[in-house]
C-alpha positions as CSV (number, residue, x, y, z in Angstrom):
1,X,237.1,105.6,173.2
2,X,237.7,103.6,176.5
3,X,240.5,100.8,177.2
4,X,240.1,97.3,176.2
5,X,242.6,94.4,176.9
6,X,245.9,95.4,174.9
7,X,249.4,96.4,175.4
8,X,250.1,98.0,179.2
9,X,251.2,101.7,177.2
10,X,248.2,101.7,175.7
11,X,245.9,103.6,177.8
12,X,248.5,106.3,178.4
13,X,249.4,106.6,174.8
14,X,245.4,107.0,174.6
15,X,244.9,110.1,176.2
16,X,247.5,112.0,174.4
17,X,244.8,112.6,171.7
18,X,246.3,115.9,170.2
19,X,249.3,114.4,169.0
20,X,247.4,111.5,167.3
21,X,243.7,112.1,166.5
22,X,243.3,112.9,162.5
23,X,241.1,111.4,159.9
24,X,243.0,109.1,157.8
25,X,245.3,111.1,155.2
26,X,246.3,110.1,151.5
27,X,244.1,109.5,148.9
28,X,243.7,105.4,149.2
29,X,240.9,103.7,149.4
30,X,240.8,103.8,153.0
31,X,241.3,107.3,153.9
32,X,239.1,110.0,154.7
33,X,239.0,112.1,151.2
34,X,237.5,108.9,149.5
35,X,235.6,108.1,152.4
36,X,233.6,111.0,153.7
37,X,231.1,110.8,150.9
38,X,228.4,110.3,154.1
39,X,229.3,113.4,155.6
40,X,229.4,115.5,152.2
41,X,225.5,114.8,152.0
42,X,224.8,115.3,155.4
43,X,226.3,118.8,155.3
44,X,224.8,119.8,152.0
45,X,221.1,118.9,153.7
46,X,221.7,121.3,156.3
47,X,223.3,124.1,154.7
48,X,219.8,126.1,155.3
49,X,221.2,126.2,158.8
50,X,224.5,127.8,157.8
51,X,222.9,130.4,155.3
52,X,220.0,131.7,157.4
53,X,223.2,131.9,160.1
54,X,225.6,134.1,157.7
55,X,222.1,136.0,156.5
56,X,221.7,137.1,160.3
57,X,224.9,137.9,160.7
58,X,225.1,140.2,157.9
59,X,222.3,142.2,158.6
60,X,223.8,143.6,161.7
61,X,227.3,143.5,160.9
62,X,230.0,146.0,159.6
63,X,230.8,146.4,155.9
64,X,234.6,145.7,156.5
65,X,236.9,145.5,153.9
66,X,238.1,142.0,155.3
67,X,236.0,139.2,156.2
68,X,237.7,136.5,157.9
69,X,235.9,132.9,158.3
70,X,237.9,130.4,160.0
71,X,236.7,125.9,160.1
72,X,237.7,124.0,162.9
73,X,238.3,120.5,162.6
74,X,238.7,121.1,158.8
75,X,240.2,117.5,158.3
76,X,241.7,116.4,154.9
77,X,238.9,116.6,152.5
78,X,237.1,118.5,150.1
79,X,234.1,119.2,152.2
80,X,235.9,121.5,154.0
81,X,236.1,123.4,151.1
82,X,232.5,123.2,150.1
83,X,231.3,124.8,153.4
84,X,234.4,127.1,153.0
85,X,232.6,128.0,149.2
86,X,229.0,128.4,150.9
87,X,230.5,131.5,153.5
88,X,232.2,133.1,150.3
89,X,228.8,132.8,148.1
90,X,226.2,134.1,150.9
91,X,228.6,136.9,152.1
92,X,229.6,138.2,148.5
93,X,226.0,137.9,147.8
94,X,224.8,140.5,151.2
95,X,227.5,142.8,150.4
96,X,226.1,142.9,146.6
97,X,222.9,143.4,147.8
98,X,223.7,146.4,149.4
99,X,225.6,148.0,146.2
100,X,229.0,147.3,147.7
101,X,232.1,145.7,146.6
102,X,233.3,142.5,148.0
103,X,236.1,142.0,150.9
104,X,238.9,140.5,150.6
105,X,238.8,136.5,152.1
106,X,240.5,135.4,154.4
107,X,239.8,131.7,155.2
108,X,241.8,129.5,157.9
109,X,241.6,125.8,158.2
110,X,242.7,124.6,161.7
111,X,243.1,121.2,162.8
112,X,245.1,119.0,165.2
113,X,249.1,118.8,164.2
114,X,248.3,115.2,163.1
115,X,246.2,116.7,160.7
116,X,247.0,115.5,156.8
117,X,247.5,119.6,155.6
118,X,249.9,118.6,152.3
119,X,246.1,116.5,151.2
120,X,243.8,118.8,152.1
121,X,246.1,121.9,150.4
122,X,246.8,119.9,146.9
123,X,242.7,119.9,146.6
124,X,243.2,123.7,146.9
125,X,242.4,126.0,143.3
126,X,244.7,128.8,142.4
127,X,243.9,132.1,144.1
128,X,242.6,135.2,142.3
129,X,245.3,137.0,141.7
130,X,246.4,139.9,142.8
131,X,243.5,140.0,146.0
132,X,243.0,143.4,145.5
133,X,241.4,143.1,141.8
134,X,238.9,140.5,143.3
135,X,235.3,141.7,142.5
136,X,232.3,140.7,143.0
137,X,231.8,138.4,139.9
138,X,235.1,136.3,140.7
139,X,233.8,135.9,144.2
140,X,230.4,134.0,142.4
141,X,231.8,133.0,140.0
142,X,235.1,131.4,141.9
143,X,232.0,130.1,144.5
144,X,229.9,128.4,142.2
145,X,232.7,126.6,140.3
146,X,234.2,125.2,143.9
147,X,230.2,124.3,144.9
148,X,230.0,122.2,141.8
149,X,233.2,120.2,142.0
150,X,236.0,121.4,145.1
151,X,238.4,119.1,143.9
152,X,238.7,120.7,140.1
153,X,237.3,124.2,140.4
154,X,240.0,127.1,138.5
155,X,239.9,129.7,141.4
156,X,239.5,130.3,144.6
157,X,238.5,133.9,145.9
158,X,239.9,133.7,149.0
159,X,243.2,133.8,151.1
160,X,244.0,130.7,153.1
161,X,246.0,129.4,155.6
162,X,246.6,126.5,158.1
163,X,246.2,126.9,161.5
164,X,247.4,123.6,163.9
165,X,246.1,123.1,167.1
166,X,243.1,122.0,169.3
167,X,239.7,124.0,169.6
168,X,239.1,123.7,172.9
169,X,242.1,126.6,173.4
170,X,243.0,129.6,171.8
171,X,243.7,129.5,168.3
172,X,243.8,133.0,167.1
173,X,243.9,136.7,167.9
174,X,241.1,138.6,170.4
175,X,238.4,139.7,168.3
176,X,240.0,138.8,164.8
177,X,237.8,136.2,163.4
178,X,233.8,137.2,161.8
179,X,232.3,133.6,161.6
180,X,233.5,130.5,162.9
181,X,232.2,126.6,161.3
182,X,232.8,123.3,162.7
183,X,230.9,120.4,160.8
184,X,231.2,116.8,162.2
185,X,233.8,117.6,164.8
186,X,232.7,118.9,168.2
187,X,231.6,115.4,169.3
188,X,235.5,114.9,169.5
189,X,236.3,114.8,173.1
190,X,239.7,116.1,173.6
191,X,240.2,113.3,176.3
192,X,239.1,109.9,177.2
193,X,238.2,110.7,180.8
194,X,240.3,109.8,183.7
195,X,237.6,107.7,185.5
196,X,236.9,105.5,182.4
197,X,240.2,104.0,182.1
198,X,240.8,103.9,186.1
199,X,240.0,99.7,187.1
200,X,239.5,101.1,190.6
201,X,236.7,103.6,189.4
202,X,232.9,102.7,189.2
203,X,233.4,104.5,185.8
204,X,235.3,101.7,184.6
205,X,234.7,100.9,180.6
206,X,235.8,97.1,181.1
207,X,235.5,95.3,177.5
208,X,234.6,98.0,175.8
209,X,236.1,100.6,173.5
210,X,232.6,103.3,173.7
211,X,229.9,104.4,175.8
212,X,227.2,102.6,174.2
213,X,225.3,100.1,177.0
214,X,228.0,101.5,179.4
215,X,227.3,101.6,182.9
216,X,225.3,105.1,184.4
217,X,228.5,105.7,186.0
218,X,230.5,105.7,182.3
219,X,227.7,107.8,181.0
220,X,228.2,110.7,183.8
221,X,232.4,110.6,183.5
222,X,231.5,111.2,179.6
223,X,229.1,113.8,179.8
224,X,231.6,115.9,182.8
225,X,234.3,115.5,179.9
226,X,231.8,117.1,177.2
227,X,230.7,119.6,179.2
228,X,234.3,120.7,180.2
229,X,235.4,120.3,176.9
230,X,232.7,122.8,175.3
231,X,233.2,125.5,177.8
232,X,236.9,125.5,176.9
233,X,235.6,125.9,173.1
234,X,233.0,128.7,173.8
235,X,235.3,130.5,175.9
236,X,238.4,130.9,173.4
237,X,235.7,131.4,170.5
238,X,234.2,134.5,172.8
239,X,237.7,136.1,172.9
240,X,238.2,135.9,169.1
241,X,235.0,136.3,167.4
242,X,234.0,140.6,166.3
243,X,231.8,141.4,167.7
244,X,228.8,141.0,165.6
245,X,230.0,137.6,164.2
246,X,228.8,134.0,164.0
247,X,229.4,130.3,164.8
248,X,227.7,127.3,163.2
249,X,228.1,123.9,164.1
250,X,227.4,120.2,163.2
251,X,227.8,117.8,165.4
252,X,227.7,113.7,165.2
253,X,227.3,111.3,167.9
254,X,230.9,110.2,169.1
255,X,229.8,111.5,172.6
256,X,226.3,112.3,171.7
257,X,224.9,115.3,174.0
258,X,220.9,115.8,173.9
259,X,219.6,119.3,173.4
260,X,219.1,120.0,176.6
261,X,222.8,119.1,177.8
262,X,224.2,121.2,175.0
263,X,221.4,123.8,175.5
264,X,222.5,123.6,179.3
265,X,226.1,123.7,179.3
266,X,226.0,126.9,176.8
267,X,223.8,129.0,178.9
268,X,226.5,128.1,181.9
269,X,229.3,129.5,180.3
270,X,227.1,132.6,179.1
271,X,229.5,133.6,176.6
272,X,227.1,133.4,174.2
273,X,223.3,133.3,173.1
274,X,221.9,130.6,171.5
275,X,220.0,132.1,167.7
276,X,219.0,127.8,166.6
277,X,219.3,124.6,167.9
278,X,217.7,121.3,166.6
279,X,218.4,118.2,166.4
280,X,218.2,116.8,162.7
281,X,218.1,113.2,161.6
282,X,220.6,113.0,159.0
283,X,220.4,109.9,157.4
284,X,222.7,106.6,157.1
285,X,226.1,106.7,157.1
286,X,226.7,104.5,154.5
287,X,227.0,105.6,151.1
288,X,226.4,102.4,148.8
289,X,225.6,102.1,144.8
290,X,223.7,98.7,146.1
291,X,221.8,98.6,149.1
292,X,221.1,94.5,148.3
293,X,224.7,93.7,148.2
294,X,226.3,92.8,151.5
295,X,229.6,92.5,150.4
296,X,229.4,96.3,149.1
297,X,227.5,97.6,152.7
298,X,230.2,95.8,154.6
299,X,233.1,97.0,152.7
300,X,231.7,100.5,152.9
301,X,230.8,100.4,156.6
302,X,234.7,99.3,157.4
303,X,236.1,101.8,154.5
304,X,234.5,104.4,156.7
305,X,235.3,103.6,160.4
306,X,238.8,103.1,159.4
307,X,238.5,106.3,157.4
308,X,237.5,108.1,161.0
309,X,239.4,106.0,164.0
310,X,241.5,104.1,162.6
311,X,244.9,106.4,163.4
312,X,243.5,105.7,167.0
313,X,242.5,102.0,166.9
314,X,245.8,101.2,164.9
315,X,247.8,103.7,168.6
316,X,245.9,101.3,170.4
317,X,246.5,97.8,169.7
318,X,248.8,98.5,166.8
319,X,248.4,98.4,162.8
320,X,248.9,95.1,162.4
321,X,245.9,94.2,164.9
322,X,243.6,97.4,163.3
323,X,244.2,96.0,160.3
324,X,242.9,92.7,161.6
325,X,240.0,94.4,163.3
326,X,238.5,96.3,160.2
327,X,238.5,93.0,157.8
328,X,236.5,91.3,160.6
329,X,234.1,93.9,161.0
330,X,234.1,93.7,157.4
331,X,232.7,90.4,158.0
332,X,230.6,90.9,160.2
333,X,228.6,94.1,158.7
334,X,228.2,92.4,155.7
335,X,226.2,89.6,157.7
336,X,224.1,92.3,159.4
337,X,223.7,94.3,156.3
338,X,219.9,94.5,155.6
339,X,220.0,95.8,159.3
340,X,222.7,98.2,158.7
341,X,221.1,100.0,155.6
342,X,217.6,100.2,157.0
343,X,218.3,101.0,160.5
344,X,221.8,102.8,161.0
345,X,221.6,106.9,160.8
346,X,223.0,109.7,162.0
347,X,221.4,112.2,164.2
348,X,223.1,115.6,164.3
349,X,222.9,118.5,166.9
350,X,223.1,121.8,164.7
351,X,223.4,125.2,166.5
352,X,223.7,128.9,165.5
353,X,225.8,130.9,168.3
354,X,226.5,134.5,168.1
355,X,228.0,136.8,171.0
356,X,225.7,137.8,174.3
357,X,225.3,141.0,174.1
């Protein structure tokens, strides 16, 4: 997100994203656990991608008697813990298939500081207690009741933990972690870049707040960011993935890299070897019980912006303002929303990773 005209602090308070960047927390209306509906279907479509990963994995991995998964950029919401339950199910169901007992989970959810973590840890189940009495059956069991609801399920077979910080540096020990997820988060830059809010740069985002119709020069300051951003991420991922794990991730356009730029900037950093890549149309973002009432679309389409940027709209110009700002694009989607349903969609870059060899 680029500068627009506003209070002088603004652009400095702007890149000081770490500190500030979170969905919105609480359980409102507006925030993100009432809000991510969009992105709950969009990961359920692709969990193929995320199965035929773990399947992989398993096949030429250890049978340890721990198995630590770890999401990145878990946010405050259940889906977390759906993709969380989908690593439990597939890996309890390998190790069964091969006459063993289940590991012990270990599961950590990392995030920025400014990360809601009270939220996201009330949606939590009990834990099997003690670990060491967890079986196999618990593990499905535990698995399919948080698949059917995450919000209400009675157990959870696994260990968790919160882990606060950015994932473009380290986050955990060398060679501790066995499979890494990051759903709808990598598109996150960890920086608006320097040249965009620099007047004296041809990079200069004037009247604007993103990249779309942006100026060649915009484009290439973005795309330096991304790539410098995602070789920070692959190289701290390199140093704590076994050897033998995995990384999955989807990926929605804030910056939107093409396959070939993500393809690209992967091979450069050669810590790992790419086992997928595609790039899947997901659908619309807006999740609506009427598509023919405008009121409804517009609601929903502000409901989830606000859900998403709105802790960085409201640093910007202030809450007062944001809050101006979402009822007007409230407004305004609801008079563009036959357009909005039939046209607006995600497109998501989903890629398997595991360790060069």
């Amino acid at each position: 997100m680029a500068s627009v005209k506003g209070p002088a602090a603004a652009a400095p308070r702007m890149k000081k994203l770490a500190s500030m960047l979170c969905m919105k927390g609480g359980n409102d209306d507006g925030s993100y656990l009432n809000n991510s509906q969009a992105q709950a279907l969009h990961a359920r479509r692709m969990l193929h991608f995320l199965e035929e990963t773990l399947d992989a994995m398993m096949e030429r991995s250890s049978n340890d008697k721990l198995f630590t998964a770890a999401d990145l950029g878990c946010s405050c919401g259940s889906n977390s813990l759906f993709i969380v339950d989908v690593i439990v199910r597939r890996v309890a169901a390998a190790y069964e298939s091969r006459g063993l007992d289940a590991p012990e989970f270990q599961v950590f959810f990392s995030d920025l500081p400014s990360n809601d973590f009270n939220t996201l840890f009330q949606l939590l189940p009990p834990l099997i207690a003690p670990p060491p009495s967890i079986t196999l059956e618990d593990c499905l069991s535990a698995a399919g009741e948080l698949s059917t609801s995450p919000t209400t399920a009675a157990t959870r077979p696994y260990l968790a933990a919160g882990v606060p910080g950015t994932f473009y540096g380290r986050l955990f020990p060398g060679e501790s972690i066995d499979v890494f997820t990051s759903t709808f988060s990598l598109h996150w830059l960890s920086q608006v870049p320097d040249d965009v809010t620099d007047a004296m740069s041809p990079a200069y985002n004037a009247g604007r707040v993103f990249i779309h119709r942006a100026t060649d020069a915009t484009a290439a300051a973005y795309t330096r960011q991304f790539q410098s951003d995602l070789a920070g991420f692959l190289q701290s991922r390199a140093r704590e993935m076994k050897r033998g794990g995995a990384m999955d991730g989807f990926n929605v356009p804030v910056y939107a890299p093409s396959i070939g730029e993500f393809r690209d900037a992967v091979r450069r950093d050669g810590a790992f070897a790419i086992e997928r890549l595609e790039l899947v149309r997901g659908g619309s973002p807006l999740v609506v019980e009427r598509t023919d009432d405008a009121a409804e679309v517009g609601r929903a389409m502000a409901r989830s912006c606000r859900a998403v940027a709105g802790v960085l709209v409201d640093a910007h110009i202030g809450e007062r303002r944001g809050a101006a700002l979402f009822e007007r694009m409230e407004r305004r989607a609801a008079r563009h929303a036959g357009e909005l349903v039939e046209k607006m969609s995600f497109f998501h870059v989903v890629c398997s990773l595991s360790l060069a060899r």
